[in-house]
N, C-alpha and C positions, 0 to 999 in steps of 0.2 A: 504494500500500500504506500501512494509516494505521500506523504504526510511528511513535513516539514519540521526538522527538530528547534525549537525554538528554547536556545540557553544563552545565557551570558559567559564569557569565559570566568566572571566569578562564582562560581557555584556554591550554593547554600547545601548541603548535606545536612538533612535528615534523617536519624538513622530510622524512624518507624515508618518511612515513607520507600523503604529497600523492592528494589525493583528484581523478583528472582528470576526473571526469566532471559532477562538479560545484563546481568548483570552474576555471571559464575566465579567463584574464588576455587584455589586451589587447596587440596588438602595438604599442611603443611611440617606434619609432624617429623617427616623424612628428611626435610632441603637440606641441602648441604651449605656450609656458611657459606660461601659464594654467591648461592640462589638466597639471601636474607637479605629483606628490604628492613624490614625492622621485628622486634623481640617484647615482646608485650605480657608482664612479669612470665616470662617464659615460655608463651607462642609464640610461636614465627609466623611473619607475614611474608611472603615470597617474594622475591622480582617478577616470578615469573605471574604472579597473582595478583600485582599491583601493574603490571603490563598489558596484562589482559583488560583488566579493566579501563585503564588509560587507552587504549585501542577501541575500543566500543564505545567511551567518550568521538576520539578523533572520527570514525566513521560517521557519526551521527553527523557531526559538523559538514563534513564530506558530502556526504546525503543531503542536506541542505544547501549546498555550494558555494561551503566556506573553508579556507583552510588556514593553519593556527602558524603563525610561526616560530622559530624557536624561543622567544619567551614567552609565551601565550603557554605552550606545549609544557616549559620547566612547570611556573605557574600554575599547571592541572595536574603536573607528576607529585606536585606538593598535595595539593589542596586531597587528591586521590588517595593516598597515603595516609594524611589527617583522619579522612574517611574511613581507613579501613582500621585504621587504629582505633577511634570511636567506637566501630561497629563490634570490634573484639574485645574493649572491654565492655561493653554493654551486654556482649555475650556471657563474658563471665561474671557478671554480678547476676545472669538468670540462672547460673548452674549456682549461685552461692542458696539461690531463691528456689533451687530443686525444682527449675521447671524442667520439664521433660516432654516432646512432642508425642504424638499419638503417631505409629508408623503409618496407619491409616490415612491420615492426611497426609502424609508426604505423596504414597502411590497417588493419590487421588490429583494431587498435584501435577505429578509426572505425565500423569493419565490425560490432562488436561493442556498440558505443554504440547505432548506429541498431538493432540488433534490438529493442531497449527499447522502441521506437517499435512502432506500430501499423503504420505504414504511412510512407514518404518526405515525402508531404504533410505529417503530424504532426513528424518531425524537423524540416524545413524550420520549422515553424512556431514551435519550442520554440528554434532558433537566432534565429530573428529577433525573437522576444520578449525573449532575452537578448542583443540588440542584438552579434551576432558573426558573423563569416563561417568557413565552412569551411576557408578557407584560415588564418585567426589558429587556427581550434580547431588544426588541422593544425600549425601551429607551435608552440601550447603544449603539444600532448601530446611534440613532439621535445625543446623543450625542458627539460620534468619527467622524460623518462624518462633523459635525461641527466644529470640531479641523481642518480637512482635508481641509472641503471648504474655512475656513478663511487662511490656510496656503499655498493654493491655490491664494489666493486674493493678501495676501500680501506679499510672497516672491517668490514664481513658478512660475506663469504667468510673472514676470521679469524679471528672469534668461533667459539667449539667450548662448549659449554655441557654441562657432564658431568650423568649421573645423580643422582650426589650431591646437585649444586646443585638440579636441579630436585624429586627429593624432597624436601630441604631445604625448599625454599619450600612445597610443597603441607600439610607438616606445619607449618610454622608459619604459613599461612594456611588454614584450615578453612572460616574459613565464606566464603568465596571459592567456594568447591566446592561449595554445596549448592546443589542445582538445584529452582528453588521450582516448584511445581505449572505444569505444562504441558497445553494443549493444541493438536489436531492441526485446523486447518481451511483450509476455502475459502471465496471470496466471489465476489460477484459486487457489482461497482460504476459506478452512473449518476454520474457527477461532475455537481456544482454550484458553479459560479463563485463567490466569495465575495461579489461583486458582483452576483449574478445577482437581475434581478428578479422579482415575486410569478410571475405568469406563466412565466418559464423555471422557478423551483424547482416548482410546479406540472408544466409538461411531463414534468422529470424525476419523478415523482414520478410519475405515471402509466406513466410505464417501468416503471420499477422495481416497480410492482403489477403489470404486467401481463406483466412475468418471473415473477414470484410465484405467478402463477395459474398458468402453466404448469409450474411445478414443485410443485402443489398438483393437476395433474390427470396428475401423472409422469412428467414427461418430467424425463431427465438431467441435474442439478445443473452438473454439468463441461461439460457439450457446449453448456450454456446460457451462461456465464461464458467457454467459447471465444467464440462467437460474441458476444455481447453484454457483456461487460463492458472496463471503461474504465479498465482496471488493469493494471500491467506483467505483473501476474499470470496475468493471461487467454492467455499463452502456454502457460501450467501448469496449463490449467485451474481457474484459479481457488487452486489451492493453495497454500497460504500456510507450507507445515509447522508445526513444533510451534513457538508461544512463549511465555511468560511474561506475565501479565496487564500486568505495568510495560513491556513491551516494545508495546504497543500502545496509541491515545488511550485515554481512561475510556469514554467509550459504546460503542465497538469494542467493548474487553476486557470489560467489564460484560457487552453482551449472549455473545460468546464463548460465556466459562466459566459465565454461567446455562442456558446448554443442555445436554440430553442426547446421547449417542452418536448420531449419526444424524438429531438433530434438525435441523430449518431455523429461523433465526428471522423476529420480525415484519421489516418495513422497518425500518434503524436509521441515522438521521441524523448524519454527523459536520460536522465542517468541510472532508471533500473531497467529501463528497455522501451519497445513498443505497446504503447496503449491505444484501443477504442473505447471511447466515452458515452455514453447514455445518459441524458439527462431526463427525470422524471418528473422533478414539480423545481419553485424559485420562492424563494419567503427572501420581502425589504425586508431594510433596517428597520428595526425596533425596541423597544426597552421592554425588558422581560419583569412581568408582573413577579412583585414580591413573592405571594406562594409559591410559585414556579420555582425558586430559587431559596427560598425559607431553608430546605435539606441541608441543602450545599453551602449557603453560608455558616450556618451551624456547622456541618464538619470544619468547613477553615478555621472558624475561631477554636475550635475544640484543638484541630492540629497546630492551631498557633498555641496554644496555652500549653500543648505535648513539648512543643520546641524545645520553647523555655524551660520545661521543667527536664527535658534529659539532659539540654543546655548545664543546668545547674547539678546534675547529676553526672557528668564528665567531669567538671569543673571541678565537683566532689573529689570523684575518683582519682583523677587522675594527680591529685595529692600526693597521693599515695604508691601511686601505680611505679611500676618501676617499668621504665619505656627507654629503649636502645633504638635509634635510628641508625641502622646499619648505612645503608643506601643515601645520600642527600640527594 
């Protein structure tokens, strides 16, 4: 899905806001000093574990058609690191706190990552590309949702966030709420390697016309994009629901919103390959009525109130903590 990463290169790291599906650590019990980015009263964080992740930062940027330069890049190798240091001792004050995951929800978990997938082959594929095993993913997802459950225990389930507050904010942040021109589509998408030569971009490119032709002599938009396209989307047929022009690259969104209700467009080229566009319905700009929005600002204040208090709970710790920055 070409959705556009939108981050500042200063990044706010939240540790209950851990993104496990893309975002894998390694298991570190083995590294040999060399592979030690740093030593956190007695675990190790790897190079190879804080590289990893520094690299799924920079793709992101990539993917958005930005790239960091060499102090932008140190700048995230720090800020990465901070990160996963946070995250390890917040893991271990949940083993001080005896939480222990249900193995249950890990499969369940797992179970739900590989639907993403096409097919077992393509998982297998996308794991061994990020150089990890099932059994390491299998242990970092137990041990982030341990982070989760204990921050759960001790400061979320406490937060109560009244009406008040949350009206409060909605009035004095306005233009927060205005929901800028939306539209509703599907796609259908031939992937091309970034590396891919004349000839593969070619191959695909012939696909991708000769989907084209068959939805130019009527056959089914959605039943096309099930069967043939190469997008997490092609579960949903192709549908992508409603977004925001900024929510998606510029040649995406460009072609998007130049079409009409119904319309299909030409082939349109990004940096993840060949797409055709579907557009279904168009919603203006508007300001999204309070109840619409009551939920979601409630969880912000609640996740801003979590901030602060893990904030103050690293702050605690790390007192104490005995932390060796191997790596600068």
């Amino acid at each position: 899905m070409p959705v556009k990463y939108q981050r500042g290169i200063l990044i706010v790291f939240a540790i209950f806001l851990l993104c496990l599906h893309s975002r894998i650590s390694f298991s570190a019990e083995k590294a040999s000093p060399e592979d030690q980015a740093a030593i956190v009263n007695g675990a190790v964080i790897t190079k190879k574990e804080m590289n990893f992740e520094l690299n799924q930062f920079q793709q992101r940027f990539a993917r958005a058609g930005r790239s960091l330069n060499d102090a932008q890049v140190s700048q995230l190798k720090q800020e990465v690191l901070e990160n996963l240091i946070s995250r390890e001792l917040v893991f271990q004050e949940s083993r001080k706190n005896n939480i222990f995951v249900d193995e249950s929800k890990i499969t369940d978990y797992l179970k739900s990552m590989k639907s993403r997938f096409p097919g077992e082959a393509e998982y297998r594929q996308e794991l061994q590309k990020m150089n990890v095993t099932e059994d390491v993913l299998r242990s970092t997802i137990r041990k982030e949702m341990a982070v989760n459950q204990f921050i759960e225990m001790t400061f979320a389930s406490k937060i109560i966030v009244s009406d008040e507050e949350s009206r409060g904010y909605y009035e004095r942040n306005p233009k927060s709420f205005m929901q800028p021109q939306q539209v509703k589509a599907s796609h259908i998408l031939i992937r091309v390697d970034p590396k891919a030569t004349v000839a593969q971009k070619k191959e695909a490119l012939v696909q991708i016309e000769k989907i084209q032709q068959r939805i130019k002599d009527g056959e089914d938009f959605g039943s096309l994009a099930l069967v043939h396209s190469q997008d997490p989307s092609r579960s949903k047929r192709g549908d992508l629901g409603y977004f925001a022009h900024r929510n998606m690259v510029k040649p995406f969104a460009d072609a998007a919103f130049g079409l009409k209700i119904g319309e299909v467009s030409p082939v349109v080229e990004t940096q993840f390959g060949y797409h055709l566009i579907k557009v279904f319905d168009k919603r203006a700009d508007a300001k999204v009525e309070y109840e619409n929005v009551r939920g979601k600002i409630e969880q912000f204040l609640k996740r801003d109130t979590i901030r602060e208090q893990v904030k103050k709970l690293l702050e605690k710790i790390k007192k104490t903590a005995v932390v060796e920055k191997v790596m600068q």
